[in-house]
mmCIF file as gemmi writes it, N, C-alpha and C atoms, coordinates in Angstrom:
data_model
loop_
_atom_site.group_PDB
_atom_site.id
_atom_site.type_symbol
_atom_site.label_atom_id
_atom_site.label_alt_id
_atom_site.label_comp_id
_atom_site.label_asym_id
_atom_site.label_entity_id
_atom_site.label_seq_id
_atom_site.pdbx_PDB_ins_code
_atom_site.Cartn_x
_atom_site.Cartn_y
_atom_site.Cartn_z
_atom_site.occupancy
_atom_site.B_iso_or_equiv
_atom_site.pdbx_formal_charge
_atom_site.auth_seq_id
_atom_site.auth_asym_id
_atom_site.pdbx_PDB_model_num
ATOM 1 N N . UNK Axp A 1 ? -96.876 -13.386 71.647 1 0 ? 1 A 1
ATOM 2 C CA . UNK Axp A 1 ? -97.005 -14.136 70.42 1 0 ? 1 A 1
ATOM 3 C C . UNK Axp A 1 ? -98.417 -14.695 70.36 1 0 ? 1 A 1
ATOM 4 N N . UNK Axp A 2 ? -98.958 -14.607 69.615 1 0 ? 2 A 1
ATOM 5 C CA . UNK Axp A 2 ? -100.386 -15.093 69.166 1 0 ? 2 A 1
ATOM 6 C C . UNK Axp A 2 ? -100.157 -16.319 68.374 1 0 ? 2 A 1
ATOM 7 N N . UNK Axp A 3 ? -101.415 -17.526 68.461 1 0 ? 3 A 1
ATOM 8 C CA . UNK Axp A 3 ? -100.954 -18.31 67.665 1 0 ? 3 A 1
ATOM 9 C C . UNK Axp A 3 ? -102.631 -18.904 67.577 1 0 ? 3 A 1
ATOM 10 N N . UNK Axp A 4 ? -102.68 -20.207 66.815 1 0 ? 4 A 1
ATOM 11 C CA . UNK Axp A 4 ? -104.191 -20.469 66.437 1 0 ? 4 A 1
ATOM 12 C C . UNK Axp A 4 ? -103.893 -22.146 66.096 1 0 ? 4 A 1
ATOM 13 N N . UNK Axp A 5 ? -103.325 -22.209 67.723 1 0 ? 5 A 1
ATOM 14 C CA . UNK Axp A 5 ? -103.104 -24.072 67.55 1 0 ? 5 A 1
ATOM 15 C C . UNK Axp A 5 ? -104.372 -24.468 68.185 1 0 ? 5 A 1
ATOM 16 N N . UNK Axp A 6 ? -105.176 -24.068 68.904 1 0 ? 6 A 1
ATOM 17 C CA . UNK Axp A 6 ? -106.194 -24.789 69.094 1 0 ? 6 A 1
ATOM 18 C C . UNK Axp A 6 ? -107.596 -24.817 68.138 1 0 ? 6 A 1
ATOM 19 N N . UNK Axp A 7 ? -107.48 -24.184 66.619 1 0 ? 7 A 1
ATOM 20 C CA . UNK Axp A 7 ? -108.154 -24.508 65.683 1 0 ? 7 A 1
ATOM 21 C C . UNK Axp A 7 ? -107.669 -24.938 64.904 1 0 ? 7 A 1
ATOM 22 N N . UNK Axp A 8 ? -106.634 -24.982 64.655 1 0 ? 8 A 1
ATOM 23 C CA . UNK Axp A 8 ? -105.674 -26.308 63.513 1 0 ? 8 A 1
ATOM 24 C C . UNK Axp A 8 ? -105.534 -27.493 64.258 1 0 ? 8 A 1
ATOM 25 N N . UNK Axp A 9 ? -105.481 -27.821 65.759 1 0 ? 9 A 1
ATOM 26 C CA . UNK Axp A 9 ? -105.69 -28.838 66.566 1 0 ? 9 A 1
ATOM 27 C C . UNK Axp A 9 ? -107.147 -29.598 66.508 1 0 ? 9 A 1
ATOM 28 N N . UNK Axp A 10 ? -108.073 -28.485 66.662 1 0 ? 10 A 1
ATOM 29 C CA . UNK Axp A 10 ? -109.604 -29.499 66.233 1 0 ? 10 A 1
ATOM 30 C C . UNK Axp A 10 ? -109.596 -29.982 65.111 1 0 ? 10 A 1
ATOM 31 N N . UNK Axp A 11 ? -109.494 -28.925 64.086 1 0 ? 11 A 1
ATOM 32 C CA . UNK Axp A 11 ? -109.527 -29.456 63.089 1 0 ? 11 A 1
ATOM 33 C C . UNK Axp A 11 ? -108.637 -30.563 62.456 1 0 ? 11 A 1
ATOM 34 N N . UNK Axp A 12 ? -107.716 -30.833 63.264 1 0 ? 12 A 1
ATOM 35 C CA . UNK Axp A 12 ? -106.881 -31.994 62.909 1 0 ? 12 A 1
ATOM 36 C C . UNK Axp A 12 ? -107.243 -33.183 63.665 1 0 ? 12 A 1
ATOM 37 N N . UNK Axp A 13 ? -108.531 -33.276 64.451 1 0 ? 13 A 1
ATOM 38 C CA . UNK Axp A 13 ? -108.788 -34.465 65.024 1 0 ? 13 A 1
ATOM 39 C C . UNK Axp A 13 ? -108.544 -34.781 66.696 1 0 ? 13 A 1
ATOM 40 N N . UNK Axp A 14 ? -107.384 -33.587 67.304 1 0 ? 14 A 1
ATOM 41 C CA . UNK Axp A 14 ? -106.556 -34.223 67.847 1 0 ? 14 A 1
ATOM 42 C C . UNK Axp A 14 ? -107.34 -33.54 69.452 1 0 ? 14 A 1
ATOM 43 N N . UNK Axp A 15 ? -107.264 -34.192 70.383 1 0 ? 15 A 1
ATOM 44 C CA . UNK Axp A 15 ? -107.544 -33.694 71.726 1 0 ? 15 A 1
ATOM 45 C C . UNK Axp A 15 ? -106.097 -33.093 72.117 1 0 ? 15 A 1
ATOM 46 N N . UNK Axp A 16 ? -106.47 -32.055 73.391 1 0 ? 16 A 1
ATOM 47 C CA . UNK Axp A 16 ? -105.358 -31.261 74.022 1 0 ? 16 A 1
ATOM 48 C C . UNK Axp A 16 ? -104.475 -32.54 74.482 1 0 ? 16 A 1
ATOM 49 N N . UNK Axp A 17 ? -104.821 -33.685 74.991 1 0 ? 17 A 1
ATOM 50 C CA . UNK Axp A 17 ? -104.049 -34.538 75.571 1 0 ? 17 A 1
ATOM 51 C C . UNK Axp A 17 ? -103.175 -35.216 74.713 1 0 ? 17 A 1
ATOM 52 N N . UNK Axp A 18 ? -104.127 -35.673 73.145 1 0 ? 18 A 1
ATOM 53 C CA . UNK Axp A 18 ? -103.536 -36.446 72.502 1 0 ? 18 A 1
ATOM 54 C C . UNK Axp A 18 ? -102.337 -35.704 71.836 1 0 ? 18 A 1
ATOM 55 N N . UNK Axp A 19 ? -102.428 -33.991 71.45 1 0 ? 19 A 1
ATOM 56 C CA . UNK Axp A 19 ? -101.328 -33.137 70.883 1 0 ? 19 A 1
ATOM 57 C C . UNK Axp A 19 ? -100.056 -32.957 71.798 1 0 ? 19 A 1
ATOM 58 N N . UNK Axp A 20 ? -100.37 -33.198 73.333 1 0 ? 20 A 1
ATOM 59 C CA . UNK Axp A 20 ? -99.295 -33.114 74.139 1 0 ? 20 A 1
ATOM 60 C C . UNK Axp A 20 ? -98.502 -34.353 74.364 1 0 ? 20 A 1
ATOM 61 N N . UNK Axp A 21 ? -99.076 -35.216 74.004 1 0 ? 21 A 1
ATOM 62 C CA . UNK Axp A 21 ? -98.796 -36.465 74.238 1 0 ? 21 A 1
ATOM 63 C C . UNK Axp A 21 ? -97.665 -36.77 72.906 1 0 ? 21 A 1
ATOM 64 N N . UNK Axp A 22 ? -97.745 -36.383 71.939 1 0 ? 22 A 1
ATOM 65 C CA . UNK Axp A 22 ? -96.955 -35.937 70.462 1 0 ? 22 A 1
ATOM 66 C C . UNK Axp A 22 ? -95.857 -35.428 70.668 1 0 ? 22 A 1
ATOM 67 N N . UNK Axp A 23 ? -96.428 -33.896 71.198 1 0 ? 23 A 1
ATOM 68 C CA . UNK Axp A 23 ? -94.992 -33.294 71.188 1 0 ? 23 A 1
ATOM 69 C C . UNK Axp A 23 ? -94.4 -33.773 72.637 1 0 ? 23 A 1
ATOM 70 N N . UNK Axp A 24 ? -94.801 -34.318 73.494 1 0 ? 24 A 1
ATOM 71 C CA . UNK Axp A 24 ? -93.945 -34.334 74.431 1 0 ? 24 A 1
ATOM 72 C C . UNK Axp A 24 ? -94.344 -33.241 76.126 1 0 ? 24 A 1
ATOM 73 N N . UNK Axp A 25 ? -95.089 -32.96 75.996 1 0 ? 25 A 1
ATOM 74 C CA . UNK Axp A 25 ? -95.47 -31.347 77.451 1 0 ? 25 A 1
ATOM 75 C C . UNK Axp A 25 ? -96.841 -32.296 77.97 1 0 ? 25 A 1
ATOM 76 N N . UNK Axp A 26 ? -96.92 -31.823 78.948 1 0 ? 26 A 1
ATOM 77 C CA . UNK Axp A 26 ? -97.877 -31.774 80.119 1 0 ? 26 A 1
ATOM 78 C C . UNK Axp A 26 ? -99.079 -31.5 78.971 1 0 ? 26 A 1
ATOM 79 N N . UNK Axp A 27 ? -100.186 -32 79.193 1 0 ? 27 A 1
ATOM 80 C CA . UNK Axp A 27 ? -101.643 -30.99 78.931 1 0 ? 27 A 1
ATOM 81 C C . UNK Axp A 27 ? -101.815 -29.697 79.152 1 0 ? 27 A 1
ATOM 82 N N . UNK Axp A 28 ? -101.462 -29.776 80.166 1 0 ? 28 A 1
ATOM 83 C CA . UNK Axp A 28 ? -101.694 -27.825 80.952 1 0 ? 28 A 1
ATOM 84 C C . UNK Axp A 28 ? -100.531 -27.335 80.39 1 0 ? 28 A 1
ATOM 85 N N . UNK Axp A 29 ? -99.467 -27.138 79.944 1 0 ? 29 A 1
ATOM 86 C CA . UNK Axp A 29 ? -98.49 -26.72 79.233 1 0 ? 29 A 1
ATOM 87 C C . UNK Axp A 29 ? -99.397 -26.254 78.045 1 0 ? 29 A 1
ATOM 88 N N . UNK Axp A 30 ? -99.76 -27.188 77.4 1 0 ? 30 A 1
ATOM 89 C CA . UNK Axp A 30 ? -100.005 -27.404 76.038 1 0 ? 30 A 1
ATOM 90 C C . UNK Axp A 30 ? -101.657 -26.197 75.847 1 0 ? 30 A 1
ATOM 91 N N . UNK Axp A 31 ? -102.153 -26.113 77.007 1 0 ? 31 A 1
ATOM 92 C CA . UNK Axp A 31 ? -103.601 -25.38 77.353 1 0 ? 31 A 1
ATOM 93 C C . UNK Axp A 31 ? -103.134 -23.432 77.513 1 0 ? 31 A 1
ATOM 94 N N . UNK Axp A 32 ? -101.838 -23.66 78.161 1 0 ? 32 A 1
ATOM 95 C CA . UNK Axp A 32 ? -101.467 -22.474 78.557 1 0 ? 32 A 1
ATOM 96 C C . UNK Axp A 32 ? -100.75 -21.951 77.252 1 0 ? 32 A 1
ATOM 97 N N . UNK Axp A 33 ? -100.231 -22.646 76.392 1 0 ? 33 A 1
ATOM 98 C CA . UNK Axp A 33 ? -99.949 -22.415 74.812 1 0 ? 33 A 1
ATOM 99 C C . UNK Axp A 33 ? -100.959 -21.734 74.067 1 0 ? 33 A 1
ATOM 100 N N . UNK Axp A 34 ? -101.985 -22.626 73.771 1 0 ? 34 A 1
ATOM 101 C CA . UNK Axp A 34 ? -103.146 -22.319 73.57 1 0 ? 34 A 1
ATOM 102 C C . UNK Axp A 34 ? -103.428 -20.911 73.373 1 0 ? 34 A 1
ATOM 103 N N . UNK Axp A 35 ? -103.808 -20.684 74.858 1 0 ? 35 A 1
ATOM 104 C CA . UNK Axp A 35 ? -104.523 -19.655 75.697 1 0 ? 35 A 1
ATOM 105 C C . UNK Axp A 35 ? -103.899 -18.452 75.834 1 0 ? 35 A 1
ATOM 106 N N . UNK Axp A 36 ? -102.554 -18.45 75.223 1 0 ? 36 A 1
ATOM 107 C CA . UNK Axp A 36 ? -101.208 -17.593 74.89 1 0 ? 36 A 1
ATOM 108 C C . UNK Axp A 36 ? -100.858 -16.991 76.623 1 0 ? 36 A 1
ATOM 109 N N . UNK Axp A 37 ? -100.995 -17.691 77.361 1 0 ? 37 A 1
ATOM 110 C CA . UNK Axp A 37 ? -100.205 -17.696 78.616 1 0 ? 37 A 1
ATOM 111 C C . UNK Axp A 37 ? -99.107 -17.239 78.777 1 0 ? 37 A 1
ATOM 112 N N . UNK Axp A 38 ? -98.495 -18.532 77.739 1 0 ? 38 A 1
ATOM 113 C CA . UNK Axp A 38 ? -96.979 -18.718 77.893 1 0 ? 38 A 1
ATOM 114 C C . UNK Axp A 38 ? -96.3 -18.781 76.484 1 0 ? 38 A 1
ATOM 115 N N . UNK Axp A 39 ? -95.133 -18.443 75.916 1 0 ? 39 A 1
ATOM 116 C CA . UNK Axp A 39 ? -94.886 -18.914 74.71 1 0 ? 39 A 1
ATOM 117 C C . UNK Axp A 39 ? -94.281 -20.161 74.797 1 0 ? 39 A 1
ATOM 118 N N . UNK Axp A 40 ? -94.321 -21.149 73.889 1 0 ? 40 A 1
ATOM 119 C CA . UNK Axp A 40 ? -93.092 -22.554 73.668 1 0 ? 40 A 1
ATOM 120 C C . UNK Axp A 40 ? -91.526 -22.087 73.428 1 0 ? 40 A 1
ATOM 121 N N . UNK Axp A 41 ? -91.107 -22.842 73.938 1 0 ? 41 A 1
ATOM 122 C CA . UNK Axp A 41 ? -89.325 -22.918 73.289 1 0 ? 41 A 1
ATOM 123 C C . UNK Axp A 41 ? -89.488 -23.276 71.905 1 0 ? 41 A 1
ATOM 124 N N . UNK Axp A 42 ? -88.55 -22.709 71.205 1 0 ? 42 A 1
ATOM 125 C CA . UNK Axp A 42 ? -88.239 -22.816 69.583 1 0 ? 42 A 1
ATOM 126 C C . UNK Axp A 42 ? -89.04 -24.752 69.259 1 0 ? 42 A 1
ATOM 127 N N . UNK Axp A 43 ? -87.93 -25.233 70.251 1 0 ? 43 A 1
ATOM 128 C CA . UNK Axp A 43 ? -88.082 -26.532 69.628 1 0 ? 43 A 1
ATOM 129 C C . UNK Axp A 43 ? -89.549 -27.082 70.009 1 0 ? 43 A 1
ATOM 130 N N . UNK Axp A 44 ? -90.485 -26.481 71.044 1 0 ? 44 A 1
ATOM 131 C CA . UNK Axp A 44 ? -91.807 -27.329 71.471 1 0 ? 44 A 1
ATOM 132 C C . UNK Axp A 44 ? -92.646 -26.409 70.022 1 0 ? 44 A 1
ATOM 133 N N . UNK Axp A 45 ? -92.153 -25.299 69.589 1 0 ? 45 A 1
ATOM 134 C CA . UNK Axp A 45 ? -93.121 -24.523 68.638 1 0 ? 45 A 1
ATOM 135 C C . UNK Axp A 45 ? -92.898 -25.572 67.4 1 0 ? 45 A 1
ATOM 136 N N . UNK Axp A 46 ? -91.739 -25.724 66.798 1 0 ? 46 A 1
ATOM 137 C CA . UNK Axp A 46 ? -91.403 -26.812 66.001 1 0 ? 46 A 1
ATOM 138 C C . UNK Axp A 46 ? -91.654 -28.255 65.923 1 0 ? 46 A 1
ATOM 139 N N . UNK Axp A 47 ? -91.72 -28.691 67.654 1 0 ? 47 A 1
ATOM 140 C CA . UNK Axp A 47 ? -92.63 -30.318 67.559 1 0 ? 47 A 1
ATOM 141 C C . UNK Axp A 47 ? -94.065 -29.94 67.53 1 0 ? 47 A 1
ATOM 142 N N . UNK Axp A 48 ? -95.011 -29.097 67.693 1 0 ? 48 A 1
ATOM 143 C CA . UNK Axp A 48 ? -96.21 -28.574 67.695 1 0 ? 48 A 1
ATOM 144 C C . UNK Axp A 48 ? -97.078 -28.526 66.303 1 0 ? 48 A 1
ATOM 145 N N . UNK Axp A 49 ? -95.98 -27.721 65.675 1 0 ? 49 A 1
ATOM 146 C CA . UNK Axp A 49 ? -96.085 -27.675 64.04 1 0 ? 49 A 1
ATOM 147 C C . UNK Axp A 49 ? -95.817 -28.782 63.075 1 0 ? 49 A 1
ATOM 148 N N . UNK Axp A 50 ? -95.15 -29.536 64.023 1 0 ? 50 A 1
ATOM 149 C CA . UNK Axp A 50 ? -94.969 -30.912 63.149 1 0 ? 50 A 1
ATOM 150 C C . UNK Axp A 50 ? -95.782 -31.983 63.159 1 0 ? 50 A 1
ATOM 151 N N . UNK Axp A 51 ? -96.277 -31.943 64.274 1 0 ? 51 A 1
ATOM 152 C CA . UNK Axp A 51 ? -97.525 -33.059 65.15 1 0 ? 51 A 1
ATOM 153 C C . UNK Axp A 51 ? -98.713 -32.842 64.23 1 0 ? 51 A 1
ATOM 154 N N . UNK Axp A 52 ? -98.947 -31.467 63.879 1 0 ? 52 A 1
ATOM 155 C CA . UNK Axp A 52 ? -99.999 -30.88 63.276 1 0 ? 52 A 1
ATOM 156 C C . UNK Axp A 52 ? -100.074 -30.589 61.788 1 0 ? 52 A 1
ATOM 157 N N . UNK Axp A 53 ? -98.707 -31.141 61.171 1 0 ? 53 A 1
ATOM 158 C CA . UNK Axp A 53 ? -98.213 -31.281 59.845 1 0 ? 53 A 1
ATOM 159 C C . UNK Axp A 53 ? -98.743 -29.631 59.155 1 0 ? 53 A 1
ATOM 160 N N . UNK Axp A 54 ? -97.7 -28.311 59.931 1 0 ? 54 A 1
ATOM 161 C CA . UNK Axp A 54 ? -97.601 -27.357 59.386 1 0 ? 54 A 1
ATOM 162 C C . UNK Axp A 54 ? -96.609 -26.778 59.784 1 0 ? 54 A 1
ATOM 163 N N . UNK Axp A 55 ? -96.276 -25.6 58.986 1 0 ? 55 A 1
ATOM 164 C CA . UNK Axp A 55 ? -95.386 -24.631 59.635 1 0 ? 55 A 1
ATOM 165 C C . UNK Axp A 55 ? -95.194 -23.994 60.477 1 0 ? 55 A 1
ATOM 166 N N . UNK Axp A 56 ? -94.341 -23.943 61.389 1 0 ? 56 A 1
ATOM 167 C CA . UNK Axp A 56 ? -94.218 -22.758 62.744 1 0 ? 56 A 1
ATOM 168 C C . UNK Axp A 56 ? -95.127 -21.362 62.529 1 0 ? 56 A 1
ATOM 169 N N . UNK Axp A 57 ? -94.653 -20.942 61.56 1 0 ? 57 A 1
ATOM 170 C CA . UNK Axp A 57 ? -95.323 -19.484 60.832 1 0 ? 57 A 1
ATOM 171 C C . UNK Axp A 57 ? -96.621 -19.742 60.402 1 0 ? 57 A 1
ATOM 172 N N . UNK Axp A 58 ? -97.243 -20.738 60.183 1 0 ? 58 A 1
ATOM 173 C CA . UNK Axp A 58 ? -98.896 -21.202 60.087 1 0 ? 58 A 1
ATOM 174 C C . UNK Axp A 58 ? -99.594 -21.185 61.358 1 0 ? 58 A 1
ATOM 175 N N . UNK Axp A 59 ? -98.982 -21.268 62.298 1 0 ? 59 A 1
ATOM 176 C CA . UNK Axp A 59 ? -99.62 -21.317 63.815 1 0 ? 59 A 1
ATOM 177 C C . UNK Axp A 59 ? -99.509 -20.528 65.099 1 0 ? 59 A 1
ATOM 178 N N . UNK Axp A 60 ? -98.167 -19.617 64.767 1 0 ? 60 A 1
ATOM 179 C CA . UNK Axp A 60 ? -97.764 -19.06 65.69 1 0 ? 60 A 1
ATOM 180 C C . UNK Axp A 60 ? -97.496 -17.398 64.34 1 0 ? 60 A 1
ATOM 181 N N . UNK Axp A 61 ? -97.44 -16.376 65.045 1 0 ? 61 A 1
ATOM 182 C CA . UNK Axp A 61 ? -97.492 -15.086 64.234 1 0 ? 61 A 1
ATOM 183 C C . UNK Axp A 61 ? -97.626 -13.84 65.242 1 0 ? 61 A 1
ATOM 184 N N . UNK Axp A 62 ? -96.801 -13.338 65.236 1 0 ? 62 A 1
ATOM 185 C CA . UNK Axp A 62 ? -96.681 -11.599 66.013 1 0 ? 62 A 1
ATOM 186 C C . UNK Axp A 62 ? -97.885 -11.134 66.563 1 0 ? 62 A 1
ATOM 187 N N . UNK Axp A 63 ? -98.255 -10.564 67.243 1 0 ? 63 A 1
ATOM 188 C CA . UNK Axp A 63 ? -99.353 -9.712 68.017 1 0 ? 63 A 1
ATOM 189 C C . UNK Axp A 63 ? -99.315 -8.005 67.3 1 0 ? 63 A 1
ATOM 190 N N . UNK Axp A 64 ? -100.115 -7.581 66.978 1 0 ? 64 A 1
ATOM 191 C CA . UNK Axp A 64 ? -100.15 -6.121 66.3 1 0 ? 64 A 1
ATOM 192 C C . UNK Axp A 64 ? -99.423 -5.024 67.443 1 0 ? 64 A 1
ATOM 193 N N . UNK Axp A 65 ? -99.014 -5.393 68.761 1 0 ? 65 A 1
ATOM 194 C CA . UNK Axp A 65 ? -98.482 -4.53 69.318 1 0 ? 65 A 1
ATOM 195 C C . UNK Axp A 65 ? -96.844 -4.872 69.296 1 0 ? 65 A 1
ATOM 196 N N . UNK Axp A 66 ? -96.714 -6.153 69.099 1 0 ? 66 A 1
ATOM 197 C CA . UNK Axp A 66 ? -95.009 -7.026 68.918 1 0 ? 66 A 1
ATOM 198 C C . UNK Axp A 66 ? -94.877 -6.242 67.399 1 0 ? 66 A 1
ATOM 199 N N . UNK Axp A 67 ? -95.63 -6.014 66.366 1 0 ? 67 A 1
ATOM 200 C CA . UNK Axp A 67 ? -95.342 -5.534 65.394 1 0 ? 67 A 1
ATOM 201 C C . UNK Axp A 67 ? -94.514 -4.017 65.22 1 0 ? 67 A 1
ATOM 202 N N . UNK Axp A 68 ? -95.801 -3.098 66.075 1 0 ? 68 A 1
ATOM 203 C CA . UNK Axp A 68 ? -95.837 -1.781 66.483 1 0 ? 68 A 1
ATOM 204 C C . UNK Axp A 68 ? -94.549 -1.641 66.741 1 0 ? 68 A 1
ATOM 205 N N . UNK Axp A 69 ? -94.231 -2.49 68.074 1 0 ? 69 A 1
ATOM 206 C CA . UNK Axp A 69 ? -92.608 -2.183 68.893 1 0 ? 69 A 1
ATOM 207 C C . UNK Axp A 69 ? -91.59 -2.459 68.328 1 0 ? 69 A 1
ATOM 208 N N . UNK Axp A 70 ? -91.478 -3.551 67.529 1 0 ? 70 A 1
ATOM 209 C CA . UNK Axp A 70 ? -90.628 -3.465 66.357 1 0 ? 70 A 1
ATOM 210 C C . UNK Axp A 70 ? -90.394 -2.521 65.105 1 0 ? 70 A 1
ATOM 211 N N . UNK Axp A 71 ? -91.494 -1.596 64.765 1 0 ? 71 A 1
ATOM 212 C CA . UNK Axp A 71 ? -91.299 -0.69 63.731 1 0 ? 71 A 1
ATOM 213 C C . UNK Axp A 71 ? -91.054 0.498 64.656 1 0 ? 71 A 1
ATOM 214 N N . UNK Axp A 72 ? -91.409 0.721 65.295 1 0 ? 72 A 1
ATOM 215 C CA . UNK Axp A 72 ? -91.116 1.732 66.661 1 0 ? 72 A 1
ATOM 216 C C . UNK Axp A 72 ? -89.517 1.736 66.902 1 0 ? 72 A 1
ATOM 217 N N . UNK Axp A 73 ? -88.512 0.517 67.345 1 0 ? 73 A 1
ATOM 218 C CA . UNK Axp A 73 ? -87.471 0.565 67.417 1 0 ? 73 A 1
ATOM 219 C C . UNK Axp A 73 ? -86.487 1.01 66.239 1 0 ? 73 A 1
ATOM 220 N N . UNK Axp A 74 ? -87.511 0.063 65.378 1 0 ? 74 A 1
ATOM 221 C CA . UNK Axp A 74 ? -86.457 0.305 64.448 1 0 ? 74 A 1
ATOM 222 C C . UNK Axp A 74 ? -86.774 1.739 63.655 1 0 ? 74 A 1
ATOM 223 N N . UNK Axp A 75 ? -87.079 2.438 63.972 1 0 ? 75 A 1
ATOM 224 C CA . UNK Axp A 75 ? -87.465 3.94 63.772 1 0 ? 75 A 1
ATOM 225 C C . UNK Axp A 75 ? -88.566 4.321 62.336 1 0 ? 75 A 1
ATOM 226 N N . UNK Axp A 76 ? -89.445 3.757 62.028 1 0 ? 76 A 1
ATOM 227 C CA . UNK Axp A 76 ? -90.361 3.577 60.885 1 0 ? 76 A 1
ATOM 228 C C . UNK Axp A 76 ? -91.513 4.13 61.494 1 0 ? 76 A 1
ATOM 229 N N . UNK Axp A 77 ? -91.427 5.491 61.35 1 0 ? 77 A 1
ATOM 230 C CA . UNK Axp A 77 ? -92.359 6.696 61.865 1 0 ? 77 A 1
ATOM 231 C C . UNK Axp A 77 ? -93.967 6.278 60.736 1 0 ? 77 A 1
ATOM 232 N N . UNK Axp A 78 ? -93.992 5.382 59.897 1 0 ? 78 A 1
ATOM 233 C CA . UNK Axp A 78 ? -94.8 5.554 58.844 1 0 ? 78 A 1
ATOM 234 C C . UNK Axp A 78 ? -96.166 4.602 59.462 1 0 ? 78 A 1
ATOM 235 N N . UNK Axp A 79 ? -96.426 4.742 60.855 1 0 ? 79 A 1
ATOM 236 C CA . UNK Axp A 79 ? -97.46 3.063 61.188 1 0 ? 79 A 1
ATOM 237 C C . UNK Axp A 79 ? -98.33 3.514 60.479 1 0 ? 79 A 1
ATOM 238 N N . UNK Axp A 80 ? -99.256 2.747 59.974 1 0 ? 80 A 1
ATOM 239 C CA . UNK Axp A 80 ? -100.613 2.777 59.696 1 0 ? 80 A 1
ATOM 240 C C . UNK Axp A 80 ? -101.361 2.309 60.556 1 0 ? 80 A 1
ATOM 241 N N . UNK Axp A 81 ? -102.337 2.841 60.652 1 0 ? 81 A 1
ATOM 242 C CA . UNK Axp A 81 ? -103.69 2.763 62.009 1 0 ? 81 A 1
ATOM 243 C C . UNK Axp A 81 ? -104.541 1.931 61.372 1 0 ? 81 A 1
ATOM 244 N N . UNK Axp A 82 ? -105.66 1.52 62.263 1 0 ? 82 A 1
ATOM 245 C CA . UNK Axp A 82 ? -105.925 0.707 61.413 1 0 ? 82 A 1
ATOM 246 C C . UNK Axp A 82 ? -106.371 -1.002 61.226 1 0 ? 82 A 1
ATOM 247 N N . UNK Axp A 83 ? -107.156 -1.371 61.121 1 0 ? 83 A 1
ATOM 248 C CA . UNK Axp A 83 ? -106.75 -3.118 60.56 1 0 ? 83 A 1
ATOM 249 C C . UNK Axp A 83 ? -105.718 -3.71 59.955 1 0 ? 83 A 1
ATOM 250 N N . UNK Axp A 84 ? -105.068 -2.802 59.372 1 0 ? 84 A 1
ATOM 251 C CA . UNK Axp A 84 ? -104.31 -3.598 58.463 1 0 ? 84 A 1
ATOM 252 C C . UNK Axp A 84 ? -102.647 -2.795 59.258 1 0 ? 84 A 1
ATOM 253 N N . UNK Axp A 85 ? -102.036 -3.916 59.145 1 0 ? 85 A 1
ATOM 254 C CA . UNK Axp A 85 ? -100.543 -3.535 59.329 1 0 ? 85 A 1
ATOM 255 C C . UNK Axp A 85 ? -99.604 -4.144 58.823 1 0 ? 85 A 1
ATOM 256 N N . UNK Axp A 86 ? -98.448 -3.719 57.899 1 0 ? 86 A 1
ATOM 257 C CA . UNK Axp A 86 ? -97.808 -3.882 57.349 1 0 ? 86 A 1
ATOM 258 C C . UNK Axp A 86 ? -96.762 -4.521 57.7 1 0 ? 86 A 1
């Protein structure tokens, strides 16, 4: 999972400490989020997005290969190559 909390985090003012300190996690939790280490549980993605007064889906969003494997399973022979994916 890809996500882009540590530029909606600057731009919201907030230090790594002070955003962990919000939702509740360690700093280094909150760094390894970031840094897409690790993913959050539903509910730390949801206190994250809330701390930061946005949507889950504003900050967090699929990886072009999580996409791939999903149209792959579900049998959608049609990928487009490419920048752009559907």
């Amino acid at each position: 999972m890809r996500n882009c909390i540590r530029i909606v985090r600057e731009k919201s003012g907030f230090s790594q400490q002070g955003l962990a300190s919000l939702v509740g996690v360690h700093r280094s939790l909150l760094n390894r989020v970031e840094s897409e280490q690790v993913n959050p549980s539903l509910i730390k993605a949801f206190a994250i997005a809330d701390s930061l007064k946005c949507k889950v889906d504003d900050i967090f969003f699929p990886s072009k290969e999580e996409i791939y494997r999903k149209k792959r399973k579900n049998g959608d022979n049609h990928i487009k190559t490419g920048s752009q994916v559907s």
